[in-house]
N, C-alpha and C positions, 0 to 999 in steps of 0.2 A: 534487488532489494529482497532480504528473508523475511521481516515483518515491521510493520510500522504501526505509531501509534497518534492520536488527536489528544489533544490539550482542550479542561474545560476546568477553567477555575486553576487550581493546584492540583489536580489531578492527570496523571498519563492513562490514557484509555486505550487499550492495545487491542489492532485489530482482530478478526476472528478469523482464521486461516478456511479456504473454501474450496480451494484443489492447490494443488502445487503441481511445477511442470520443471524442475530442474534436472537436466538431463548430459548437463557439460555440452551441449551440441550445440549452444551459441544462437540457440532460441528458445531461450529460457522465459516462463511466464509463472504468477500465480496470481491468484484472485484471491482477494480479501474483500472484509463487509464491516462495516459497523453498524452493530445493530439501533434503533430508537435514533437515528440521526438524520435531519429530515431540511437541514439546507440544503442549498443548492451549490454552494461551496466548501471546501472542506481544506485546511491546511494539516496535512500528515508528516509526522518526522519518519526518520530510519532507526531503527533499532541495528539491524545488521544489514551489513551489505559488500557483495563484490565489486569489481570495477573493472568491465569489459572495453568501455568506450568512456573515458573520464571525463571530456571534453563535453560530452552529449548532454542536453538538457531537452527533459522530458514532463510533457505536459498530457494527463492522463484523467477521460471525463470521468464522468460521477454516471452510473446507470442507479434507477428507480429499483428499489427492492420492491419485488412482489409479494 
């Protein structure tokens, strides 16, 4: 996934990029944040994305901003 975004109301809130790690080596990561966002669950769409493993479903927690 390049970046994704949250739904509130009519609006797309797109995340805020915070490292990127894409390196073609097939451990690929980046970290994103939503700022003022303060549940405990969050459904994110994709804006872009490759597809290494299509099959794979992935579930990915929520850390505390400090």
């Amino acid at each position: 996934m390049n970046q994704t975004y949250r739904i509130s109301g009519k609006e797309h809130i797109p995340s805020l990029p915070v490292s990127n790690g894409f390196y073609g080596d097939g451990n690929n990561h980046k970290i994103e944040k939503y700022n003022n966002y303060t549940s405990k669950d969050l459904t994110v769409y994709i804006y872009y994305y490759t597809v290494e493993e299509p099959d794979k479903q992935i579930e990915i927690p929520l850390l505390p901003v400090e």
